[in-house]
N, CA, C and O atoms as a GROMACS GRO file, in nm:
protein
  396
    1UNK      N    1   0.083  -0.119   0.000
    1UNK     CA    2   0.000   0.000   0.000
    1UNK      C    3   0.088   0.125   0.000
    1UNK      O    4   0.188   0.122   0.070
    2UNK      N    5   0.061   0.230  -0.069
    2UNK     CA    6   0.084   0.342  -0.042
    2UNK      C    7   0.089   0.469   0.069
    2UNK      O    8  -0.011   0.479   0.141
    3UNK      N    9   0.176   0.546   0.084
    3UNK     CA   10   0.200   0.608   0.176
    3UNK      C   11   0.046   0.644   0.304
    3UNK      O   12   0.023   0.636   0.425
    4UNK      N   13  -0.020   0.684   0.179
    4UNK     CA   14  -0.151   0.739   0.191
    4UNK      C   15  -0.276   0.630   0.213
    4UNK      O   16  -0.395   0.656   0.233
    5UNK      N   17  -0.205   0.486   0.203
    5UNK     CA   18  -0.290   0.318   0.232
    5UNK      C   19  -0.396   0.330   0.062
    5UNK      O   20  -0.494   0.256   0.064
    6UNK      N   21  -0.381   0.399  -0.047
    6UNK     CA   22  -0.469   0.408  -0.138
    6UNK      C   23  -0.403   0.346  -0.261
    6UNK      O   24  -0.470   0.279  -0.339
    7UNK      N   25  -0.283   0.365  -0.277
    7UNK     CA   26  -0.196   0.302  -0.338
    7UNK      C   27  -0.154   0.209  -0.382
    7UNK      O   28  -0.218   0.113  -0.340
    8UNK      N   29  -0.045   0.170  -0.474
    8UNK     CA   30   0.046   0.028  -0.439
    8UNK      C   31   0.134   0.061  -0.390
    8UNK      O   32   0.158  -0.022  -0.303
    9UNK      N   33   0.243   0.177  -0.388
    9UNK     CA   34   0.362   0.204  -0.327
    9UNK      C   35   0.345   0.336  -0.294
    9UNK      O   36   0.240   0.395  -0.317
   10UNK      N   37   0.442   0.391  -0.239
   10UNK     CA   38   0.508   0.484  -0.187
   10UNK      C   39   0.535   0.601  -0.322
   10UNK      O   40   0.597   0.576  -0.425
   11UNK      N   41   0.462   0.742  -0.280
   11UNK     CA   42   0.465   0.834  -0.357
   11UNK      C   43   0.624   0.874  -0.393
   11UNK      O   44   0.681   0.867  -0.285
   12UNK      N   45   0.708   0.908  -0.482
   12UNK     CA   46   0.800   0.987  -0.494
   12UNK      C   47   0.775   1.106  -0.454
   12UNK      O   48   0.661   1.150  -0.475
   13UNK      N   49   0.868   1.186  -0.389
   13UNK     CA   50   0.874   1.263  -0.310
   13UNK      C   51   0.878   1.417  -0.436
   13UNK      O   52   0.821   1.523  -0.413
   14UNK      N   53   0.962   1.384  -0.564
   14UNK     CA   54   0.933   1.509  -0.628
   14UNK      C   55   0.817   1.508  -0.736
   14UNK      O   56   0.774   1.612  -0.785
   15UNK      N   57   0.759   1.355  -0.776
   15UNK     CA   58   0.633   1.369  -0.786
   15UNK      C   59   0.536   1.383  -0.720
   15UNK      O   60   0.432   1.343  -0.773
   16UNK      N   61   0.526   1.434  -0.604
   16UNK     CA   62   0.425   1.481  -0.507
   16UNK      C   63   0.437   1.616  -0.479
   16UNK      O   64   0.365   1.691  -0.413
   17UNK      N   65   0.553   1.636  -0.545
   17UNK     CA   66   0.553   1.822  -0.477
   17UNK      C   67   0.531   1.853  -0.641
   17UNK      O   68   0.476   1.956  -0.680
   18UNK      N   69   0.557   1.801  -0.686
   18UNK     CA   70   0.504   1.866  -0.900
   18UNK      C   71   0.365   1.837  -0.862
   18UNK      O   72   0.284   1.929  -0.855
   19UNK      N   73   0.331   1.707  -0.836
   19UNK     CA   74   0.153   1.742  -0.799
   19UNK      C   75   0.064   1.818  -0.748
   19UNK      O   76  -0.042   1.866  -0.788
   20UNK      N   77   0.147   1.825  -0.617
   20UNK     CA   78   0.074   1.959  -0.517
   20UNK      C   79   0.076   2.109  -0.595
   20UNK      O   80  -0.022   2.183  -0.598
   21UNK      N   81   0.222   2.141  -0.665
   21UNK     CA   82   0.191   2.229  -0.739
   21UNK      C   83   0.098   2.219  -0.828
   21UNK      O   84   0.034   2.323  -0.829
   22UNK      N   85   0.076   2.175  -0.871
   22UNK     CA   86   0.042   2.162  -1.028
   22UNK      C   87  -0.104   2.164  -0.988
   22UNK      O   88  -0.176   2.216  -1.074
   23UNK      N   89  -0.180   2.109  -0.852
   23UNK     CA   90  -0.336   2.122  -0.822
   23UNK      C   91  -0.344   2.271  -0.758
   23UNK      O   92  -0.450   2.327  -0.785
   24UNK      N   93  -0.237   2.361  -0.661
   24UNK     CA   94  -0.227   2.437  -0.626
   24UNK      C   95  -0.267   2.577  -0.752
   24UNK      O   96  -0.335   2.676  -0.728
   25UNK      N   97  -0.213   2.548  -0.861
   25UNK     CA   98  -0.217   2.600  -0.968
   25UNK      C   99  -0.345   2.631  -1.028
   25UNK      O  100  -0.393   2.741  -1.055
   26UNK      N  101  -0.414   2.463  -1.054
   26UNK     CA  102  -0.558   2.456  -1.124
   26UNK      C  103  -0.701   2.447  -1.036
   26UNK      O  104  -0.809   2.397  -1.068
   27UNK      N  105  -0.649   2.532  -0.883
   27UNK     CA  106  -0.746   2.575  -0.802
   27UNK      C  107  -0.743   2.702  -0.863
   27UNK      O  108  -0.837   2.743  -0.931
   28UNK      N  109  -0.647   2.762  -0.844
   28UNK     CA  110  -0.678   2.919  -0.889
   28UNK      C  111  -0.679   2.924  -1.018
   28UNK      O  112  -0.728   3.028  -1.061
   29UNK      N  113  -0.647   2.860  -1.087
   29UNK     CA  114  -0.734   2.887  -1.244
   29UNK      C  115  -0.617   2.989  -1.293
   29UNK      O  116  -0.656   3.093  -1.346
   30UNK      N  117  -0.492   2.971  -1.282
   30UNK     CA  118  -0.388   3.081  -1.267
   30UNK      C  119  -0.309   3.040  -1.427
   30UNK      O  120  -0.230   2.945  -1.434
   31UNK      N  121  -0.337   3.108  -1.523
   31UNK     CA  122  -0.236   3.027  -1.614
   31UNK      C  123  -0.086   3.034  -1.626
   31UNK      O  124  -0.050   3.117  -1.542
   32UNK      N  125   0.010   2.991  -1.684
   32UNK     CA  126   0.148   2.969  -1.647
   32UNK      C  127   0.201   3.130  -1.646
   32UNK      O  128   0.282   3.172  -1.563
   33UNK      N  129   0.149   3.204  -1.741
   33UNK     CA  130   0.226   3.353  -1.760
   33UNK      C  131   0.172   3.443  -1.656
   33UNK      O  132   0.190   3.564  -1.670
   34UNK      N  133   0.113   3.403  -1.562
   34UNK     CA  134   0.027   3.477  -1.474
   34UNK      C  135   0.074   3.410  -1.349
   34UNK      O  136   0.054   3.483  -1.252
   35UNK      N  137   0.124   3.307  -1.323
   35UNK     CA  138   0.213   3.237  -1.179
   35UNK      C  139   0.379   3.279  -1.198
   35UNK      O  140   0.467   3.320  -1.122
   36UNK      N  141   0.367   3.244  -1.346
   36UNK     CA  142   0.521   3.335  -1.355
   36UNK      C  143   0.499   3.448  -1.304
   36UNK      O  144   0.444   3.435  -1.194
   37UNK      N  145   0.515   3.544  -1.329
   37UNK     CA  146   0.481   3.716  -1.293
   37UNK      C  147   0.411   3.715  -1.180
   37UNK      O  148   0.370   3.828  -1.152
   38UNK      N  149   0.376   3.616  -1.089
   38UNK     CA  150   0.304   3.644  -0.964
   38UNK      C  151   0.470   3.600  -0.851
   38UNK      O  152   0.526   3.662  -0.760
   39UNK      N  153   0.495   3.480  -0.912
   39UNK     CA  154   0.606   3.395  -0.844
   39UNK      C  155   0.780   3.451  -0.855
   39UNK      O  156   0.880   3.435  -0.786
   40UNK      N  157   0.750   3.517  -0.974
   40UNK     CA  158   0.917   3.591  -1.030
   40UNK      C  159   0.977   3.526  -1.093
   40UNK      O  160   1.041   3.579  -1.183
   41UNK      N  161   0.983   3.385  -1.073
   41UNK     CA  162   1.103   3.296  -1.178
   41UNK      C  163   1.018   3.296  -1.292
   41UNK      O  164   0.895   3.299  -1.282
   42UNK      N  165   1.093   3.294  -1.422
   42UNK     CA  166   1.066   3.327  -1.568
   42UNK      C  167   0.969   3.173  -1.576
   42UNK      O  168   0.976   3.075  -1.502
   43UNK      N  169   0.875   3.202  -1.700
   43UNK     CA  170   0.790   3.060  -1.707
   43UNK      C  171   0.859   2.952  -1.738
   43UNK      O  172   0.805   2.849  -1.697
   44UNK      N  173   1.005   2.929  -1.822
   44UNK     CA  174   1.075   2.830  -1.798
   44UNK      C  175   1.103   2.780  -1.711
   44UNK      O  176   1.107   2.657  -1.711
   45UNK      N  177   1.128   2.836  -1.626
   45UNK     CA  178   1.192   2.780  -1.427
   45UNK      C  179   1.012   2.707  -1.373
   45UNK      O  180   0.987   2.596  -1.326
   46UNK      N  181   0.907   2.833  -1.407
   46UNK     CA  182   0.801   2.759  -1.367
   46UNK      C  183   0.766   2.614  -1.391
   46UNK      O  184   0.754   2.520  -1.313
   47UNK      N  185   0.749   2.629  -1.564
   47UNK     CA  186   0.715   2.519  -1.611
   47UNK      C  187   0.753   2.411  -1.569
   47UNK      O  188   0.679   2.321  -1.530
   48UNK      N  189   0.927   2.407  -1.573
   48UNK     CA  190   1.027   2.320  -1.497
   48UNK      C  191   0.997   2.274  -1.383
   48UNK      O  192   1.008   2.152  -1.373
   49UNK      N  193   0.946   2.358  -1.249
   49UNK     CA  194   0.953   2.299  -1.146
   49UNK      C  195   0.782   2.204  -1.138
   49UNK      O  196   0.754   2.111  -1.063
   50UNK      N  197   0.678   2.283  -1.264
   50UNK     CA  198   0.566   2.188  -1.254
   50UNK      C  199   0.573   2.071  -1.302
   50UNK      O  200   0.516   1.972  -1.258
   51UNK      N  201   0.654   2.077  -1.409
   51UNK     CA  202   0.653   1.957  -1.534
   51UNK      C  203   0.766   1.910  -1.547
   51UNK      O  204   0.769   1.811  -1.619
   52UNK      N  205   0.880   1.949  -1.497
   52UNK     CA  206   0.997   1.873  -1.537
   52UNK      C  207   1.046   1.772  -1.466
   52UNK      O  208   0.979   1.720  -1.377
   53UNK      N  209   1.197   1.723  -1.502
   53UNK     CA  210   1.199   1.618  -1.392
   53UNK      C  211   1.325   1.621  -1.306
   53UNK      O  212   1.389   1.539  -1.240
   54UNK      N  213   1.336   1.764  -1.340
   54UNK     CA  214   1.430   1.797  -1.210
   54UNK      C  215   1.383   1.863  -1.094
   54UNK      O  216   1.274   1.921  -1.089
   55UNK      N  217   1.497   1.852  -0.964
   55UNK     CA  218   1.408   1.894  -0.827
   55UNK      C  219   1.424   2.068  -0.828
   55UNK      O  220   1.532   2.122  -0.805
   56UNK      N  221   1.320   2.132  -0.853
   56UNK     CA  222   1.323   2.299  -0.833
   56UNK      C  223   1.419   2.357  -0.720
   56UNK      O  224   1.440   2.273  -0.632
   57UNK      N  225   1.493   2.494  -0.696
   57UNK     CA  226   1.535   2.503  -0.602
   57UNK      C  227   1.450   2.565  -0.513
   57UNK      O  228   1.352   2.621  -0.560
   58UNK      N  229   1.478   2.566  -0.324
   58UNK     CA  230   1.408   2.638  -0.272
   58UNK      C  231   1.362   2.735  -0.299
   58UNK      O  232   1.241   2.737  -0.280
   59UNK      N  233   1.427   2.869  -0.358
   59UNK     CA  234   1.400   2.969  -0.387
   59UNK      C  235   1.244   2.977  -0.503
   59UNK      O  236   1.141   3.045  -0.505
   60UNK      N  237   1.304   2.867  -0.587
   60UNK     CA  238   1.131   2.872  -0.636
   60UNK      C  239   1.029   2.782  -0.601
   60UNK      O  240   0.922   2.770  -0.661
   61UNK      N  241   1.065   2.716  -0.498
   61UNK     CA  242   0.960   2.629  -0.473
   61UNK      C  243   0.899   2.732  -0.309
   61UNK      O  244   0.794   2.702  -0.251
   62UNK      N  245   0.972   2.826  -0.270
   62UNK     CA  246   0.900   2.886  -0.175
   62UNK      C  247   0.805   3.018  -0.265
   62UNK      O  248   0.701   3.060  -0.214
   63UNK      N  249   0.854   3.074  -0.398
   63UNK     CA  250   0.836   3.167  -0.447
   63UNK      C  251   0.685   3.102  -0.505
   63UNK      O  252   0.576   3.158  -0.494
   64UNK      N  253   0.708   2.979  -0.566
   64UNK     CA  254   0.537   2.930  -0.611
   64UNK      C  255   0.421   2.904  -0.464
   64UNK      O  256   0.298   2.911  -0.463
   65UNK      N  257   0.500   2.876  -0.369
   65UNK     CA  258   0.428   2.880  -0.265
   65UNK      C  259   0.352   3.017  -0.238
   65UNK      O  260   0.232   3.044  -0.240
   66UNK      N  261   0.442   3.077  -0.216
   66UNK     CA  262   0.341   3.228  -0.173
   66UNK      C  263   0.248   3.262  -0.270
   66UNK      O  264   0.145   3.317  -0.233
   67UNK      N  265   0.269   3.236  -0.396
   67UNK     CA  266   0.205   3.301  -0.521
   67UNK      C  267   0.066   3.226  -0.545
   67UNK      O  268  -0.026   3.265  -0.617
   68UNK      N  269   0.073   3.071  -0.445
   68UNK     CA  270  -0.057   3.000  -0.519
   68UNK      C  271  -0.087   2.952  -0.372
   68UNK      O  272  -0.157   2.851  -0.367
   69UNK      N  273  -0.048   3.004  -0.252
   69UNK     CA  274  -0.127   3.036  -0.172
   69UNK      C  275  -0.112   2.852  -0.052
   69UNK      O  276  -0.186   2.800   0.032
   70UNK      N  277  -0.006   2.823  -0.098
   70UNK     CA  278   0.040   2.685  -0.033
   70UNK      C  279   0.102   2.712   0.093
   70UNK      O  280   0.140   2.823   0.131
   71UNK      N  281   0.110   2.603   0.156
   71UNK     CA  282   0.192   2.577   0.303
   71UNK      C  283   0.392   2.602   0.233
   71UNK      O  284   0.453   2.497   0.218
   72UNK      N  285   0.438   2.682   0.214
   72UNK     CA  286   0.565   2.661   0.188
   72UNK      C  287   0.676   2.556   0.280
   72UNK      O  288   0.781   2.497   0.256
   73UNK      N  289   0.604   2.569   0.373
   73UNK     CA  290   0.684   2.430   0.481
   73UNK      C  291   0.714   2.269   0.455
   73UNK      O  292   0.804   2.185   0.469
   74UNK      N  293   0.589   2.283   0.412
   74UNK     CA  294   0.532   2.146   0.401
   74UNK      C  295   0.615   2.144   0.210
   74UNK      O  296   0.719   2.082   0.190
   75UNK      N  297   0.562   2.199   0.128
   75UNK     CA  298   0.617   2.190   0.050
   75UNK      C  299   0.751   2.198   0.068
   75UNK      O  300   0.787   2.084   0.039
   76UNK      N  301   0.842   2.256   0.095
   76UNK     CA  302   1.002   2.320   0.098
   76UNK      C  303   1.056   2.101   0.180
   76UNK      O  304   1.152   2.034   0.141
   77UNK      N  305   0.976   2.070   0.264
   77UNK     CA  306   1.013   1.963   0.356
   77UNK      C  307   0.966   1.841   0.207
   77UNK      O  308   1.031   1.738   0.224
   78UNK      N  309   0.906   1.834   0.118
   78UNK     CA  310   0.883   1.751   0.049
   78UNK      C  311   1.020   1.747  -0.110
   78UNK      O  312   1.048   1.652  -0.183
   79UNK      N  313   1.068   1.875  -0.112
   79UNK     CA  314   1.154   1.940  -0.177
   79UNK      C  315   1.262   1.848  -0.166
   79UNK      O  316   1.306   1.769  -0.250
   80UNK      N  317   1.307   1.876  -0.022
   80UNK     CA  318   1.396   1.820   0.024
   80UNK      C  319   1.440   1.667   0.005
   80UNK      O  320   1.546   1.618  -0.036
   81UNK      N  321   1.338   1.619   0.042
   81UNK     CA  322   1.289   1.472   0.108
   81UNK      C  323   1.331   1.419  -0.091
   81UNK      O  324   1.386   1.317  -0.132
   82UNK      N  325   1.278   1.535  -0.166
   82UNK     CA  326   1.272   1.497  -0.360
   82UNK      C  327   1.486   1.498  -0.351
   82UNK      O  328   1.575   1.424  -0.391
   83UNK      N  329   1.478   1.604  -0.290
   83UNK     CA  330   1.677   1.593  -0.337
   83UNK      C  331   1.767   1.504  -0.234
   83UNK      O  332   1.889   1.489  -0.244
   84UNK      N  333   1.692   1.455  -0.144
   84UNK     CA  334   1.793   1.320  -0.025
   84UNK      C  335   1.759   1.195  -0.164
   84UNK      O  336   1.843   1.108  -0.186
   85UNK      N  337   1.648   1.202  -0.233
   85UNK     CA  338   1.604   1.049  -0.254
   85UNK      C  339   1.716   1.097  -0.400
   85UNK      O  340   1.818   1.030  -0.421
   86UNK      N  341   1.692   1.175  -0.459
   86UNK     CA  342   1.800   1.228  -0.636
   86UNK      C  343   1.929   1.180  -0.628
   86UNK      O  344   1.982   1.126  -0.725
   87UNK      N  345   2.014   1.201  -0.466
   87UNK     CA  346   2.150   1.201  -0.405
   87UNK      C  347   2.154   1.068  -0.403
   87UNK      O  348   2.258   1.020  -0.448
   88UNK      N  349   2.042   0.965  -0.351
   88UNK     CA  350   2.116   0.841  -0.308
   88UNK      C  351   2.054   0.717  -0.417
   88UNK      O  352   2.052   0.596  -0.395
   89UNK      N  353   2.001   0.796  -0.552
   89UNK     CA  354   1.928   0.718  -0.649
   89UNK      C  355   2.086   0.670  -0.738
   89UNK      O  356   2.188   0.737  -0.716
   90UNK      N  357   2.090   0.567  -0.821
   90UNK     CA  358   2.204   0.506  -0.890
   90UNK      C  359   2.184   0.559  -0.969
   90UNK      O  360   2.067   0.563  -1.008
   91UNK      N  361   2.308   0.646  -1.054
   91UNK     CA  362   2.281   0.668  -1.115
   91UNK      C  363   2.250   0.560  -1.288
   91UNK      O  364   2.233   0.439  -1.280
   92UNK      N  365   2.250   0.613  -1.390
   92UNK     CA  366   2.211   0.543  -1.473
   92UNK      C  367   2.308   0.528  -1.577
   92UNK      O  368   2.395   0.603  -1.622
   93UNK      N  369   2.262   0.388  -1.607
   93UNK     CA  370   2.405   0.371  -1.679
   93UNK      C  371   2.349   0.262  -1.791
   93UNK      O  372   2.400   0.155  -1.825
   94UNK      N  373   2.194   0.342  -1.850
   94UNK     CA  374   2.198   0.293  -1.986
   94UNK      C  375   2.220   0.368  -2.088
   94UNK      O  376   2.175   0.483  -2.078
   95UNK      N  377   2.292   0.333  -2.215
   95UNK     CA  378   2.377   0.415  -2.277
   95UNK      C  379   2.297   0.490  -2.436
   95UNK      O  380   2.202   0.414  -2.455
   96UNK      N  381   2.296   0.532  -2.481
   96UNK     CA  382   2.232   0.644  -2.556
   96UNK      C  383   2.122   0.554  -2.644
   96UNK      O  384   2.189   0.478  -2.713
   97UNK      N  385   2.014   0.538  -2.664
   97UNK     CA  386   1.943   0.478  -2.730
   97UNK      C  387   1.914   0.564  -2.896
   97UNK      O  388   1.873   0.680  -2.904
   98UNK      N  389   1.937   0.503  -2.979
   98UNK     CA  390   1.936   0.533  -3.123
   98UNK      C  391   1.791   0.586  -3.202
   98UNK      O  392   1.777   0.486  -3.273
   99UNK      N  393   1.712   0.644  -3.226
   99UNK     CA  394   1.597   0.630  -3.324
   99UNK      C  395   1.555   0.552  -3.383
   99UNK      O  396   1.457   0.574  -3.454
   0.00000   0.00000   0.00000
């Protein structure tokens, strides 16, 4: 079961903070050029920390917090929890796949 007993496993820690953003977002009905300019980091950094698959830094993961009206704690502690698990993941070592 999952963290949450709803699950099969255990949430990833920076797919749960891209989630929380990303519902934080489509409560307020906020579109990306409008959280940018609310949050300060350019909509690339935004986009990135909603959709990408790297871990955002504090600075914008507290900056989307204030802007969409989140617990920055709780988020900033899930942040974290996303860059302990990045540090002790293997890295990868399959080698360039062709077209």
């Amino acid at each position: 079961m999952g963290e949450s007993g709803d699950g099969p496993g255990p949430v990833e820690p920076l797919a749960d903070l891209k989630a929380r953003l990303r519902n934080l977002r489509a409560r307020r009905c906020l579109p990306m050029i409008t959280l940018s300019r609310r949050a300060g980091p350019g909509r690339t950094t935004v986009s990135q920390a909603l959709n990408g698959t790297g871990v955002p830094t504090d600075a914008t993961v507290a900056a989307l917090a204030a802007a969409l009206g989140g617990d920055p704690e709780e988020l900033l502690r899930l942040r974290d929890r996303a860059v302990t698990v990045a540090s002790t993941s293997p890295p990868c070592t399959a080698g360039p796949t062709s077209p």
